[in-house]
N, CA and C atoms as an extended XYZ file, in Angstrom:
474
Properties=species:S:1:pos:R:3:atomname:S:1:resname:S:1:resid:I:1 pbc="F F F"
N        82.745      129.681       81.698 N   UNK     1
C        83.682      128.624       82.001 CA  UNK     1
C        84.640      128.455       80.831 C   UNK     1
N        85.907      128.505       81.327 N   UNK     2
C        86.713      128.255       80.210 CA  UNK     2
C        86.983      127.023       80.182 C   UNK     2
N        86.960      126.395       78.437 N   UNK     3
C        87.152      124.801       78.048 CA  UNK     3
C        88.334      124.547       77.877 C   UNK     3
N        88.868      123.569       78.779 N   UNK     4
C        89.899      123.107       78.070 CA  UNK     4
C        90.452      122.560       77.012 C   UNK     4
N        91.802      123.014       76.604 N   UNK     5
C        92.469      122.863       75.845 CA  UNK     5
C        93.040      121.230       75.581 C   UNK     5
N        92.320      120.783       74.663 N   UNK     6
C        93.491      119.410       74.707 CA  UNK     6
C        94.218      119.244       73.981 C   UNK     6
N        95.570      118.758       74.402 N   UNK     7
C        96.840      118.583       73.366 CA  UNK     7
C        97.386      117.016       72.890 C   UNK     7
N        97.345      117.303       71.651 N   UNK     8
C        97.562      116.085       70.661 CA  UNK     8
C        98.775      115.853       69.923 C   UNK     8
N        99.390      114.826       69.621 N   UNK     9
C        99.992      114.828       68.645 CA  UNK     9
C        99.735      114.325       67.608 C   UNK     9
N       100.260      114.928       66.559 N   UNK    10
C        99.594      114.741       65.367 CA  UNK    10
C        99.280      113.390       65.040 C   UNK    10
N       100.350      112.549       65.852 N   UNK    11
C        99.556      110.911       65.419 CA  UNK    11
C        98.299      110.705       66.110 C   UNK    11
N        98.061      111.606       67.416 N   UNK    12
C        96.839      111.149       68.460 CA  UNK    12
C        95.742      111.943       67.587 C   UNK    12
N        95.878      112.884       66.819 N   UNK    13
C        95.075      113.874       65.990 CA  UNK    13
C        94.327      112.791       65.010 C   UNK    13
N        95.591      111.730       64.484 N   UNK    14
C        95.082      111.518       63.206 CA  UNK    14
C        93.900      110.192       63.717 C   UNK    14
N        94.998      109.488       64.996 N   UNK    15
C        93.686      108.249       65.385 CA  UNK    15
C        92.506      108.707       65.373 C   UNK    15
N        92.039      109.939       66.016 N   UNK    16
C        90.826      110.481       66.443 CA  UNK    16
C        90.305      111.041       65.213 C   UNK    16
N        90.538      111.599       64.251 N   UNK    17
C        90.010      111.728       63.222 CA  UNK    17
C        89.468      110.355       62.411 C   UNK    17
N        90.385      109.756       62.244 N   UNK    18
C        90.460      108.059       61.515 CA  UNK    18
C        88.499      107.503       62.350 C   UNK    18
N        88.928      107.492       63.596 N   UNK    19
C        87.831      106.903       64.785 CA  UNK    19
C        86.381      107.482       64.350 C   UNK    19
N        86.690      108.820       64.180 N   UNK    20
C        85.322      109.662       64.329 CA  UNK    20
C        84.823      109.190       62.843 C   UNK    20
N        85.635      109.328       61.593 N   UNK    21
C        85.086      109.052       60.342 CA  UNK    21
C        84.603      107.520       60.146 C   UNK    21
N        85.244      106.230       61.007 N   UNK    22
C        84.688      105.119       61.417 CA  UNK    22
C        83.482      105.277       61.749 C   UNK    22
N        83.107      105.928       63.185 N   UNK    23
C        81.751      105.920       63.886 CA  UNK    23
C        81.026      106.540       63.239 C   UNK    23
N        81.257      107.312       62.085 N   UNK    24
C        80.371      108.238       61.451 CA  UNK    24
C        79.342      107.381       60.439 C   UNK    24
N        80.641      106.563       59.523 N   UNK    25
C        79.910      105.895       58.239 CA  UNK    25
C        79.919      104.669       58.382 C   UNK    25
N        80.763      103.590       59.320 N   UNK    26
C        80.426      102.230       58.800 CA  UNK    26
C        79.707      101.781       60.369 C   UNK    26
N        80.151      102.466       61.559 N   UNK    27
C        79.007      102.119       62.645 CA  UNK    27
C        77.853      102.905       62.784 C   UNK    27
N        77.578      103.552       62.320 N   UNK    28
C        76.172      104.384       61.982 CA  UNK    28
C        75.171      103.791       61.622 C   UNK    28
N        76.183      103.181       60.474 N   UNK    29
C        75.161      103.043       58.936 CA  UNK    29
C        75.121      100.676       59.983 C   UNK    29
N        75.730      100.469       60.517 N   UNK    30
C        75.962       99.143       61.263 CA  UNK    30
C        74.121       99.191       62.004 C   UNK    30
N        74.630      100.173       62.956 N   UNK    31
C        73.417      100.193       63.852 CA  UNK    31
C        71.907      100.547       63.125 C   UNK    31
N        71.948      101.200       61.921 N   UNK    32
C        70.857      101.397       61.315 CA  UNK    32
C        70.171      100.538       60.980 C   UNK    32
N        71.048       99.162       60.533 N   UNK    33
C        70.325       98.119       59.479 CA  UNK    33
C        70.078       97.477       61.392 C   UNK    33
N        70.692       97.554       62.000 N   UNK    34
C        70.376       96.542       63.152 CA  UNK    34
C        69.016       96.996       63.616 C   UNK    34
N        68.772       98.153       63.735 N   UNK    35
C        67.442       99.050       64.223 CA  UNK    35
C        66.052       98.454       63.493 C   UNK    35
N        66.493       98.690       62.283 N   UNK    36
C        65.553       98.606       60.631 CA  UNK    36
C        65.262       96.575       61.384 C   UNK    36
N        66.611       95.771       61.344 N   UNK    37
C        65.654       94.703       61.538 CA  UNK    37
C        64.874       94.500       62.447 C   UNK    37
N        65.960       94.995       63.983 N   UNK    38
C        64.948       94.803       65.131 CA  UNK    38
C        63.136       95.348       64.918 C   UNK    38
N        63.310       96.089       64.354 N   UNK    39
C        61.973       96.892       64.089 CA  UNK    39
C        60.691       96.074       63.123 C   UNK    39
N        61.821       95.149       62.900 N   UNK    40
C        60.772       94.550       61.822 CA  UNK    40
C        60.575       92.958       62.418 C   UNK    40
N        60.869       93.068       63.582 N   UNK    41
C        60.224       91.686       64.614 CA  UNK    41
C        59.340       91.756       65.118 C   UNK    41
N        58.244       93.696       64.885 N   UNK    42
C        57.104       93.348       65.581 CA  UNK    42
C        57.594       94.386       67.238 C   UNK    42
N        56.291       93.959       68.018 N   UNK    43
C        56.282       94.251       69.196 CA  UNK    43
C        57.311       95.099       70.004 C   UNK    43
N        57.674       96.414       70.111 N   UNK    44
C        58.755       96.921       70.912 CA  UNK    44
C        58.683       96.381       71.994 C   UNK    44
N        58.176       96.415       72.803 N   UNK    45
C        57.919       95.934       74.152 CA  UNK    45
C        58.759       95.268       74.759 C   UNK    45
N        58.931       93.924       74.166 N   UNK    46
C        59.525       93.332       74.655 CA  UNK    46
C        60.331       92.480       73.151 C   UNK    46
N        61.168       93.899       73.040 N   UNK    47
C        62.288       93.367       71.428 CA  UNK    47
C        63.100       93.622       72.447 C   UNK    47
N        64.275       92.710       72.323 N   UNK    48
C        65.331       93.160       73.314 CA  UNK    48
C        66.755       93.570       72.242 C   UNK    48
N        66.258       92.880       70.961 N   UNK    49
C        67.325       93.526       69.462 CA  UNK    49
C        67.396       94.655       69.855 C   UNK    49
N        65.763       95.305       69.555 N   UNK    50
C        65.723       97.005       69.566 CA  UNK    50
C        66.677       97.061       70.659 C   UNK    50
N        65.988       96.779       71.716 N   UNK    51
C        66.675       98.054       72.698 CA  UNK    51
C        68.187       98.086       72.631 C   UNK    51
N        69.120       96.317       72.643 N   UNK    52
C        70.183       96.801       72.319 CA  UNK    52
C        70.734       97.827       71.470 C   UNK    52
N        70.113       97.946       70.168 N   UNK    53
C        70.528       98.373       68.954 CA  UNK    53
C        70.363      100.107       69.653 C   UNK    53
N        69.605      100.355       70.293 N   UNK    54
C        69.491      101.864       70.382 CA  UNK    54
C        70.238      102.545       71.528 C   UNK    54
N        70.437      101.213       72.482 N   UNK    55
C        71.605      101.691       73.322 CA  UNK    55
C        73.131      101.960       72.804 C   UNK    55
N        73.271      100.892       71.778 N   UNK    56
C        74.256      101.086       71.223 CA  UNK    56
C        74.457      102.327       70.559 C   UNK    56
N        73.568      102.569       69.930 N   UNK    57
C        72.927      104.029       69.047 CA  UNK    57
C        73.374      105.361       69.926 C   UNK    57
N        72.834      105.152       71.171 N   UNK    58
C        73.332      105.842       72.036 CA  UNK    58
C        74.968      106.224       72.401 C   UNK    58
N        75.700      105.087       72.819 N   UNK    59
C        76.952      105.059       72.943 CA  UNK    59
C        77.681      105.741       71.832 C   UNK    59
N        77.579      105.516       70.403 N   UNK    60
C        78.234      105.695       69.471 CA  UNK    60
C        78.235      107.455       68.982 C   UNK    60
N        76.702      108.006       69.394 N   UNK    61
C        76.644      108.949       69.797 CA  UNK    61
C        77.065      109.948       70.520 C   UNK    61
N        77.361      109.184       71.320 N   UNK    62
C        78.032      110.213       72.547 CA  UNK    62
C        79.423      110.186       72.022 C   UNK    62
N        79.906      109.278       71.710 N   UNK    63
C        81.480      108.958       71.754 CA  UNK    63
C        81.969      110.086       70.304 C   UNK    63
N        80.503      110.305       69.348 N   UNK    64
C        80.933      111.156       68.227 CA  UNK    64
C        81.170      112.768       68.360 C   UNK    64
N        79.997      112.581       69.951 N   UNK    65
C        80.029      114.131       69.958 CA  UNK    65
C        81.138      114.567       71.131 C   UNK    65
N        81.754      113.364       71.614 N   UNK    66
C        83.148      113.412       72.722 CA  UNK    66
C        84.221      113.971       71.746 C   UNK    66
N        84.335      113.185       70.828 N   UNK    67
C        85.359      113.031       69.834 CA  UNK    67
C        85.660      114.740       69.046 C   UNK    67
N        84.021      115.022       68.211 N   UNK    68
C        84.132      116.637       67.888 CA  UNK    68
C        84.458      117.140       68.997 C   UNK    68
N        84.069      117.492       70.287 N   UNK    69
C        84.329      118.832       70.751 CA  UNK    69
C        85.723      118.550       71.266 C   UNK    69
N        86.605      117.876       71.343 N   UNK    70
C        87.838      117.471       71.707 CA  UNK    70
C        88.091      118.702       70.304 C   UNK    70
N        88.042      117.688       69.361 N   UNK    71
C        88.781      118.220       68.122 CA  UNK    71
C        88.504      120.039       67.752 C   UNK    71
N        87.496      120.528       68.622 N   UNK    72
C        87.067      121.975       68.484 CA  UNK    72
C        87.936      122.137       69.095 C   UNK    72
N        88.972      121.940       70.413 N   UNK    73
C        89.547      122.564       71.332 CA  UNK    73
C        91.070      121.982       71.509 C   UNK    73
N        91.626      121.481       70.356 N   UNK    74
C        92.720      121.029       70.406 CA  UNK    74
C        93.895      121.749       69.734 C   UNK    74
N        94.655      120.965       70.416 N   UNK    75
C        96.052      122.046       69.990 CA  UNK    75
C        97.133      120.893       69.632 C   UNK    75
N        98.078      120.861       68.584 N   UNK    76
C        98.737      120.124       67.844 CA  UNK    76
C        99.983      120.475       68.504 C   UNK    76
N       101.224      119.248       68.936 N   UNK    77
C       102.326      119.551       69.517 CA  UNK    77
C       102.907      119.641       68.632 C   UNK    77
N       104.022      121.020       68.556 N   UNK    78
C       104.783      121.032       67.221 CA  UNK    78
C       106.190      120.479       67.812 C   UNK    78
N       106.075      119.409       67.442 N   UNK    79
C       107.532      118.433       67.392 CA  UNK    79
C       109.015      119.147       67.474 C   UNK    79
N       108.745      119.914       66.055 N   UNK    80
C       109.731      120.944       65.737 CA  UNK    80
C       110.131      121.630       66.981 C   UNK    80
N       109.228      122.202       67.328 N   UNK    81
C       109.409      123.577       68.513 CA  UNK    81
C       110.032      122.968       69.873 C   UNK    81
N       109.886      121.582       70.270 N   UNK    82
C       109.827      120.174       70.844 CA  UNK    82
C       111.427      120.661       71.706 C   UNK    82
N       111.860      120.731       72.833 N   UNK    83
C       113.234      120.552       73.051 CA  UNK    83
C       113.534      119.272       74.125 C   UNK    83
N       114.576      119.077       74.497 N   UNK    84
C       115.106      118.064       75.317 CA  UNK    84
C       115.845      118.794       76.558 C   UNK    84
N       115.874      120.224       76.866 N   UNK    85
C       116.333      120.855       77.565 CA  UNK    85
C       115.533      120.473       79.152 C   UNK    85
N       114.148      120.663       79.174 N   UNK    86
C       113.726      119.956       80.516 CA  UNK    86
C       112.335      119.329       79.822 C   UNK    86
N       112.047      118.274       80.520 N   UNK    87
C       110.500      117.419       80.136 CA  UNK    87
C       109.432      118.350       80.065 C   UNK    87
N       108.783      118.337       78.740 N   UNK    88
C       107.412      118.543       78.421 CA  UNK    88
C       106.624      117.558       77.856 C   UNK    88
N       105.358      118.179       77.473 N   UNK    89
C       104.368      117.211       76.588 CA  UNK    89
C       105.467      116.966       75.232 C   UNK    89
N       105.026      115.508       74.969 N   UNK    90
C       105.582      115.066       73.676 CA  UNK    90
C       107.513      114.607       73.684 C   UNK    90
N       107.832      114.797       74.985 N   UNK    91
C       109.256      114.106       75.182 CA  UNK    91
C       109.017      112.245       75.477 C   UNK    91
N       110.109      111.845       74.940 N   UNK    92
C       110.028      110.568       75.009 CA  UNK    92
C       111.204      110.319       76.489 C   UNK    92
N       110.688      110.171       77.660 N   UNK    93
C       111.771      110.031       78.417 CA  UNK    93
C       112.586      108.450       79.403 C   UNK    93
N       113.573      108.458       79.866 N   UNK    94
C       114.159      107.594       80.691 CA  UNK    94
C       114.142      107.993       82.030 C   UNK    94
N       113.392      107.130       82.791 N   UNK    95
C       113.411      107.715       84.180 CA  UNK    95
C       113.850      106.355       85.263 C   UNK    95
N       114.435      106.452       86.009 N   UNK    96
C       114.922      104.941       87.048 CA  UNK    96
C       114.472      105.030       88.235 C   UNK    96
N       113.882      104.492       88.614 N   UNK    97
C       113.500      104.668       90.448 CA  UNK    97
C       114.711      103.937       91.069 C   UNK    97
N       114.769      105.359       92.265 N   UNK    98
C       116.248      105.552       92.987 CA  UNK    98
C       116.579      104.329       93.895 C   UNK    98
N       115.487      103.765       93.999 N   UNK    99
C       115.506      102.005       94.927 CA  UNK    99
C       115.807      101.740       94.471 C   UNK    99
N       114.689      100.663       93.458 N   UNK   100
C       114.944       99.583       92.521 CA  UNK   100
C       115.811       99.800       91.334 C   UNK   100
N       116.033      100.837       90.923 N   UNK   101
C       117.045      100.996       89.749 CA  UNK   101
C       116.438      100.337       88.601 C   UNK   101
N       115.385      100.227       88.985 N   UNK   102
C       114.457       99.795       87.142 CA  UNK   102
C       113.940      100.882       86.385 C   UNK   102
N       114.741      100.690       85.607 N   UNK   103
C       114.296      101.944       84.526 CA  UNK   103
C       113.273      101.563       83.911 C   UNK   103
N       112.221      102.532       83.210 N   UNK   104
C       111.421      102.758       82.003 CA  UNK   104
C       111.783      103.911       81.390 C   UNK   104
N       111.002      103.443       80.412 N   UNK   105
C       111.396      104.480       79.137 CA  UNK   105
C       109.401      104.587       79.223 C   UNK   105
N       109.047      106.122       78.691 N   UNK   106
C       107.839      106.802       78.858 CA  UNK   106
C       107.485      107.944       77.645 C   UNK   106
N       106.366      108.149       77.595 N   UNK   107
C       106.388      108.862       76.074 CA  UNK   107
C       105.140      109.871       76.630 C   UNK   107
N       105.415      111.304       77.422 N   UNK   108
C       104.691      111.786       78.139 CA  UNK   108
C       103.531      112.579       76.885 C   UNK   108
N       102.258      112.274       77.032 N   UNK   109
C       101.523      112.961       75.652 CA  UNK   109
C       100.072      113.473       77.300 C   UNK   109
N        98.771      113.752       75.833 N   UNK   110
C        97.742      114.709       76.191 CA  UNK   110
C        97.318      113.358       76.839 C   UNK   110
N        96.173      113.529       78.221 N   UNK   111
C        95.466      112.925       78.397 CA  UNK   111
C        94.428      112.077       77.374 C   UNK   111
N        94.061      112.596       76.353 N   UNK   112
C        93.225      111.717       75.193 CA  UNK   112
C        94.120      110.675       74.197 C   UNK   112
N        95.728      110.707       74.609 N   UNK   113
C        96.198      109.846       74.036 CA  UNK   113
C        97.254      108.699       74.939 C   UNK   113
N        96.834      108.462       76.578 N   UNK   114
C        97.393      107.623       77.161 CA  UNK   114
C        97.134      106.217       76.759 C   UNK   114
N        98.340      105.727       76.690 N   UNK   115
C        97.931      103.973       76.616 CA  UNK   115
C        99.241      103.389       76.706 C   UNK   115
N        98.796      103.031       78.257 N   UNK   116
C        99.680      102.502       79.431 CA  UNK   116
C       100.656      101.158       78.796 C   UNK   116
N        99.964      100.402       77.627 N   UNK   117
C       100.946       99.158       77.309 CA  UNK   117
C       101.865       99.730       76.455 C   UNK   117
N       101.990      100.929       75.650 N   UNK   118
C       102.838      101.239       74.757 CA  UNK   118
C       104.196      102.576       75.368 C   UNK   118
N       103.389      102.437       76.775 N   UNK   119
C       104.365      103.629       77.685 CA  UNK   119
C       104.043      104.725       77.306 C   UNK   119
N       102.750      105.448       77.128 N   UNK   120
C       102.107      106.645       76.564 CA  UNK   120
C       101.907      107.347       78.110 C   UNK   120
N       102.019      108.281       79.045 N   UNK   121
C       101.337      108.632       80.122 CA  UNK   121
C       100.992      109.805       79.663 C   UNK   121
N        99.937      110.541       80.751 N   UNK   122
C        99.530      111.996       80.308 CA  UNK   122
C       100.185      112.679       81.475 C   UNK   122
N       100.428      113.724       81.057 N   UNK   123
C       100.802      114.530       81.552 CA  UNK   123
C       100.397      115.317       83.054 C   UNK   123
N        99.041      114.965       83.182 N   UNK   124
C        98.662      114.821       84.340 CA  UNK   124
C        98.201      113.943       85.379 C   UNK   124
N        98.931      112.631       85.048 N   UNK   125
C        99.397      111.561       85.828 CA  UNK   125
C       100.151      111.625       86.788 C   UNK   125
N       100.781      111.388       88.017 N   UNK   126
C       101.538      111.374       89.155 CA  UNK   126
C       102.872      111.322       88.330 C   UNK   126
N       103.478      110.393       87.877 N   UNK   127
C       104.336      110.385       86.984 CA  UNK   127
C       104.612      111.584       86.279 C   UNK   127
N       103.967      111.840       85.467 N   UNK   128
C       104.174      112.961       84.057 CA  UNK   128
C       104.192      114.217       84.730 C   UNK   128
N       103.486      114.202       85.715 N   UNK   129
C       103.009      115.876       86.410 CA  UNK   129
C       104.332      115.874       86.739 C   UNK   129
N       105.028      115.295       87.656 N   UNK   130
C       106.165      115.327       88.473 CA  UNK   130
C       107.551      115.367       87.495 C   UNK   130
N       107.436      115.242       85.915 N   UNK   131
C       108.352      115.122       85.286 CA  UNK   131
C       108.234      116.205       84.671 C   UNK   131
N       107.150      117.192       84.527 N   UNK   132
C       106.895      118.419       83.850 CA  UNK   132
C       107.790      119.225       84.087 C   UNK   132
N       108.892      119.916       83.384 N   UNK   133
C       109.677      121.086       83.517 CA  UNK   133
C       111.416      120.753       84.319 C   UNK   133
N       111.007      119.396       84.858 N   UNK   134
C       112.524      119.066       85.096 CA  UNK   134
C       113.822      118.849       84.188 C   UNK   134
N       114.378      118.336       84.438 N   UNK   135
C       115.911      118.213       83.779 CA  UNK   135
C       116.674      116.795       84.333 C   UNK   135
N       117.558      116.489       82.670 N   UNK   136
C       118.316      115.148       83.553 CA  UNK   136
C       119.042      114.988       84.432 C   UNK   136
N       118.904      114.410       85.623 N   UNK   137
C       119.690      114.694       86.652 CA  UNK   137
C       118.895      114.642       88.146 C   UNK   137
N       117.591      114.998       87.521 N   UNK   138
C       116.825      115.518       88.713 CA  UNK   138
C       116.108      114.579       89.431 C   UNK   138
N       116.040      114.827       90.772 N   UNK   139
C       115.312      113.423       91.312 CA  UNK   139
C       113.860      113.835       91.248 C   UNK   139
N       112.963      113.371       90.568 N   UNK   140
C       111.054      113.635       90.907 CA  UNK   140
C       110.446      112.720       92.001 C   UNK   140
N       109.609      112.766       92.583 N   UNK   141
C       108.798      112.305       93.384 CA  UNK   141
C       107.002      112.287       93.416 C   UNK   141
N       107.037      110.676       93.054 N   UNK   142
C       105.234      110.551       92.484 CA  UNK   142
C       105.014      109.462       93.396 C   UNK   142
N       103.290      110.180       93.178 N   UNK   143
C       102.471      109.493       94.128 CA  UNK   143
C       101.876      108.035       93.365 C   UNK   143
N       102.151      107.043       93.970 N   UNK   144
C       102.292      105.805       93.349 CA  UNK   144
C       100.970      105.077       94.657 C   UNK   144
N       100.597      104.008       93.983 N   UNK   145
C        99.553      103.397       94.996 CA  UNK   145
C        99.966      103.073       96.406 C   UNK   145
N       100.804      102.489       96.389 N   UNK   146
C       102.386      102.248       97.528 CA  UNK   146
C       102.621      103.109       98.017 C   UNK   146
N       103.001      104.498       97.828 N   UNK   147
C       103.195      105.818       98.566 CA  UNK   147
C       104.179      106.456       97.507 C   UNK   147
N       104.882      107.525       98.295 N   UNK   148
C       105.743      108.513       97.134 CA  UNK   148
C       106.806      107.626       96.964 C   UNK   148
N       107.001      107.548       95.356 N   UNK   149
C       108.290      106.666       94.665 CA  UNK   149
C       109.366      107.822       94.337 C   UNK   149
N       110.036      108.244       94.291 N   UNK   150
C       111.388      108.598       93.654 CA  UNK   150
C       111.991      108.153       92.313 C   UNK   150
N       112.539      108.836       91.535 N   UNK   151
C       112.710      108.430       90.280 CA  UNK   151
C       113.758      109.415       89.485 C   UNK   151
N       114.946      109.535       89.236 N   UNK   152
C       115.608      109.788       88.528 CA  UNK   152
C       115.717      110.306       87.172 C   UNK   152
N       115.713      111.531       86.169 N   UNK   153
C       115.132      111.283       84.999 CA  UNK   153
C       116.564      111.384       83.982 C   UNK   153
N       116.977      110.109       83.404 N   UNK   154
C       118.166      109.690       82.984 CA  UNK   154
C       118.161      110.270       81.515 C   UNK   154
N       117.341      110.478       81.059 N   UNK   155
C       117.064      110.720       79.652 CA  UNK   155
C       115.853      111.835       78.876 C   UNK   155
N       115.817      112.654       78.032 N   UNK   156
C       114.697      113.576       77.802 CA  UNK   156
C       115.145      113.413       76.126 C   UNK   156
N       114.385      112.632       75.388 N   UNK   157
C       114.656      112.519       73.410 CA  UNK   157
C       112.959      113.320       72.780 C   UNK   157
N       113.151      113.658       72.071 N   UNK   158
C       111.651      113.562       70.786 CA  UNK   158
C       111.256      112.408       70.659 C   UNK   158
């Protein structure tokens, strides 16, 4: 099976690095002393400290070993190489729906770095998919909860 590739930009590179060295040393070392006390109330059975503390243990776990194998299989957008000729990963774009004429502005990145309040989409979103490889001028068409929207793409920047 081939793994996918995930693509970052170097700021989504650096959160996830920043995150992983967090979960590594100060929530690690968090859940340890929480363990160490629960443990020292006696009775597992019915410690309900423990068990939080090890579920948590759990979570933080997983999320460390989510985090490495991302970072084994990632690929850095080179900005530089970056054009405005038609939408790719890492364009910052203007798009208007052909109804309403309400524009947004959108900042198409990797799936591991969407976040919908700052206008981040991934690329394989209804949106982003449909903006992949076009040009300004062009009308796209995404599948929206409502049905297919239309949308204009007014703008393609870094």
């Amino acid at each position: 099976m081939a793994v996918k590739q995930t693509i970052l930009t170097q700021e989504g590179l650096n959160k996830l690095e920043a995150e992983l060295e967090q979960l590594k040393t100060v929530k690690r070392r968090d859940i340890a002393e929480k363990i160490k006390t629960a443990l020292s109330f006696g009775d597992l059975a019915e410690n309900s400290e423990y068990d939080e503390a090890k579920n948590e243990q759990g979570i933080v776990e997983a999320r460390i070993a989510e985090i490495e194998a991302t970072l084994m299989n990632v690929e850095i957008l080179d900005s530089e190489s970056l054009t405005t000729e038609e939408v790719q990963i890492g364009n910052k774009i203007k798009i208007k729906n052909t109804e309403t004429k309400k524009e947004m502005n959108l900042y198409i990145v990797g799936s591991k770095e969407v976040d919908m309040k700052a206008g981040k989409i991934s690329d394989e979103s209804p949106i982003g998919k449909a903006c992949i490889g076009h040009k300004v001028g062009d009308i796209i068409n995404a599948e929206a909860p409502a049905g297919m929207v239309s949308y204009e793409i007014i703008e393609i920047s870094k």
